[in-house]
N, C-alpha and C positions, 0 to 999 in steps of 0.2 A: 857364529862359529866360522870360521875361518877353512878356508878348502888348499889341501893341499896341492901345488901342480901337479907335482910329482906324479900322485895318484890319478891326475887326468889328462896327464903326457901320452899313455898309449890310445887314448880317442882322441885327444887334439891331430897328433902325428896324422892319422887319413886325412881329416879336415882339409889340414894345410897342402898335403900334395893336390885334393882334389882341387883348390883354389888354385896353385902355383899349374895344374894342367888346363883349368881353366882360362886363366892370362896368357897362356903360353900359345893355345887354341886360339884366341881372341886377336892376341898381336900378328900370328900367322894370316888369320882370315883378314886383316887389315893390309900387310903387307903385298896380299895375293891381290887386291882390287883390280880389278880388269881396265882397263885405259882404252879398252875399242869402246867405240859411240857405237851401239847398236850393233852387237857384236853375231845378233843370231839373226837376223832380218826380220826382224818381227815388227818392223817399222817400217814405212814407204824410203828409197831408198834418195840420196842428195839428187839435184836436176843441177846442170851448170851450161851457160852459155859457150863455155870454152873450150870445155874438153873433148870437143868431139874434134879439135883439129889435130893434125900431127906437127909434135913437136915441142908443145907448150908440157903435155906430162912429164917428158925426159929431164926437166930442169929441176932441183931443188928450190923448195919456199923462196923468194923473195928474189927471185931471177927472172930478168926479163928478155925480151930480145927485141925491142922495137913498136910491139905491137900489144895489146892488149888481148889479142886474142891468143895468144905464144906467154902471158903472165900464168905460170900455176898458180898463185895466190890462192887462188877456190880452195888447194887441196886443204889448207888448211881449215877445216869443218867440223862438224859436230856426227855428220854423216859420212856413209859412202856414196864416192862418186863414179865416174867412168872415164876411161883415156883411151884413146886409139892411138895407140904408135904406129901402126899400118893398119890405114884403110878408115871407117867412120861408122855411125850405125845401121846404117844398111845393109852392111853385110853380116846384122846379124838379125837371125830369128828371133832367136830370146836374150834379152842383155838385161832383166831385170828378175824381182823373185821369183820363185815358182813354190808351188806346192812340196816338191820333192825335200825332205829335208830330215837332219838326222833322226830325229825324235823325242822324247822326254816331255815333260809334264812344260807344259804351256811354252812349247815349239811347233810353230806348225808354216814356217817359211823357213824358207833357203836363198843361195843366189844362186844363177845359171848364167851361163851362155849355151847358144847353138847357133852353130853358123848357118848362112843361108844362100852361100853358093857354094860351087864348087872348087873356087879360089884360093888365094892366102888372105888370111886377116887376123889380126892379132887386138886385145881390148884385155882389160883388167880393172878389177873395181881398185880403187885404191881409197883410203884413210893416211892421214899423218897425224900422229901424235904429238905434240907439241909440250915445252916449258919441262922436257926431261932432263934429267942428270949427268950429262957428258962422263963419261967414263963408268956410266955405270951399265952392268951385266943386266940384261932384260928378256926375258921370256915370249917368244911368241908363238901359237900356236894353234890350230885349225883343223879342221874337217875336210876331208876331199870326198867325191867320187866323181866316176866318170861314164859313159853309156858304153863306151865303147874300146874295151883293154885288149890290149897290143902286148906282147913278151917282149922285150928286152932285146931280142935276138931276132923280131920278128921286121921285115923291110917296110910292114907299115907303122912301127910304131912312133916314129915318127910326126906322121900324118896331122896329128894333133900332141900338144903338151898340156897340163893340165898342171899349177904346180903355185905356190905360197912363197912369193919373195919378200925379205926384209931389208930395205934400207935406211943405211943409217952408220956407224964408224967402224967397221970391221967386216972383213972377207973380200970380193971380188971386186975390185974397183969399177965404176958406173962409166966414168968419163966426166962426169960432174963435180967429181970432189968426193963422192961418197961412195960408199962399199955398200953390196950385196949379201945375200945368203938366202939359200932355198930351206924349205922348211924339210925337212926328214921324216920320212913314216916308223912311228914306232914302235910298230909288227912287224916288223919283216919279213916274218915268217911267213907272209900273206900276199907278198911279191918274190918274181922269180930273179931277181940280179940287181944292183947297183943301176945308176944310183940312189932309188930308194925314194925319190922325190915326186913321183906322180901315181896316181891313185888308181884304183879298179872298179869295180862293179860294183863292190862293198864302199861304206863310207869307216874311212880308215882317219887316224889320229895325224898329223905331221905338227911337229914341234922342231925350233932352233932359237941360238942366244944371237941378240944382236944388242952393242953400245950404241946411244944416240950420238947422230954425224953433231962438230962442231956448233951449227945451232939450237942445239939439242932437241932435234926432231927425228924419231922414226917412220918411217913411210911404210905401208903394209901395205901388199899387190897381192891380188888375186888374179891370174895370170889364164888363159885360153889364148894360146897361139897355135889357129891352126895353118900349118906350113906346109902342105900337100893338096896336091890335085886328086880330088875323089870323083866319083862317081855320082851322081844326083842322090840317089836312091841310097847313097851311104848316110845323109847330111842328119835325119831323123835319127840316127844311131852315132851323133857325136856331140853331145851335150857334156857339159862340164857345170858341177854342182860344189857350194862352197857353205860351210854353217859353222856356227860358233867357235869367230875369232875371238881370239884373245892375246892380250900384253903384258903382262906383270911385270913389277920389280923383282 
C-alpha cells in the first residue's frame, strides 16, 4: 500500500527544522573555533631565548634588525610567550601561571604578572596567529582582572595598566605597519568611566574586531605596564591576571 505524503507532511515539517537547526548549530560551532594555542593556560607556558630583550617584540613576523636576538620570529608559535618592551624579567615577581583564574569545569590556571620593585616595567604575554584571511573581520576576546582598582578619576590609576591589545590591519597605528586596538569590557556597568579597557577586582569579559595585518597574522598582547613609582608594601597588591583567550572568525 502506498503512503500518502501528504498525510505525513505535518510530522515530516518538525523533522526537517529540527535537522536544518541542527546544521545551522554545527556550521556555527565550526565557524566559532578559537585560533589561540592554549587559550586558558592550562598548559606550561612558551620559553624563548629572545624575548626577554628590548626591542625585538615591537617588530612584526619576519622583521629583523641586525641581530638575532632583535628577530621576533619566536612569536610565531604554538604557545604563549613573553616581551619586555621596558625593562626584563627581573622586575617581575610573577611573569608566569598562577592559580588565580576564572573558573569552570576543567580551568584551574590563569596568567599573571606582578611587579617586583618599585619602578617602571612593562612585559605582555604575546601569541600571533598566523595563515589568516587579510580582510577578514575577527573576534578577539578575553578575561581580565586586577588586585588593585584605581577610578578613572582617581591620580593613582594610572600606576599600573592592565589591558588586551590586538594587532593586526585596523585601528591605531603601531609604527610598524600595523594597527592596534584594545579589547573593551563588556559590562560596563561594572566600571566607573571610559575607556572601558582595564579591569577590576572582578574578572570581567573584554571583547574587540580586529582584520589580519597584510601578512595575515594577528598578534594578541596581554599587557601589565606598570608606569608609576609605588611604595614597596604596594607591589603585593598589584597583580594582573589574564584567562580564556580567544580568536574567531
Amino acid at each position: 500500500m502506498k503512503t500518502d505524503l501528504a498525510v505525513l507532511e505535518p510530522f515530516l515539517f518538525p523533522i526537517r527544522a529540527l535537522l536544518l537547526s541542527v546544521c545551522l548549530f554545527l556550521g556555527a560551532s565550526v565557524g566559532a573555533q578559537n585560533l589561540v594555542k592554549n587559550p586558558g593556560f592550562e598548559l606550561p607556558i612558551g620559553t624563548n631565548d629572545y624575548g626577554n630583550f628590548r626591542g625585538g617584540a615591537n617588530f612584526p613576523l619576519g622583521t629583523t634588525t641586525g641581530g638575532e636576538a632583535y628577530n621576533p620570529s619566536w612569536k610565531a608559535t604554538w604557545n604563549w610567550m613573553i616581551a619586555y618592551p621596558w625593562g626584563g624579567p627581573s622586575d617581575w615577581e610573577l611573569r608566569d601561571r598562577c592559580t588565580k583564574m576564572r573558573g569552570g569545569a576543567a580551568n584551574y590556571w590563569g596568567a599573571c604578572f606582578r611587579p617586583a620593585h618599585d619602578k617602571w616595567a612593562h612585559a605582555y604575554y604575546t601569541q600571533t596567529i598566523t595563515n589568516l584571511e587579510v580582510g577578514h573581520l575577527h573576534s578577539v576576546s578575553g578575561w581580565m582582572a586586577e588586585d588593585r582598582w584605581k577610578a578613572v578619576d582617581d591620580a593613582l590609576r594610572d600606576e599600573m595598566l592592565v589591558y588586551i591589545e590586538a594587532i593586526g590591519g585596523q585601528g591605531t597605528p603601531t609604527g610598524d605597519g600595523r594597527f592596534a586596538v584594545r579589547a573593551v569590557c563588556t559590562t560596563t556597568n561594572n566600571l566607573d568611566g571610559p575607556p572601558f579597557t582595564y579591569p577590576n577586582n572582578d574578572w570581567l569579559q573584554f571583547t574587540n574586531k580586529q582584520t589580519p595585518a597584510p601578512d595575515g597574522t594577528i598578534e594578541i598582547r596581554l599587557h601589565h605596564h606598570k608606569l608609576g613609582w609605588v611604595h614597596f608594601d604596594k607591589l603585593e597588591r598589584m597583580a594582573g591576571y589574564f584567562d580564556d583567550i580567544s580568536l574567531t572568525r
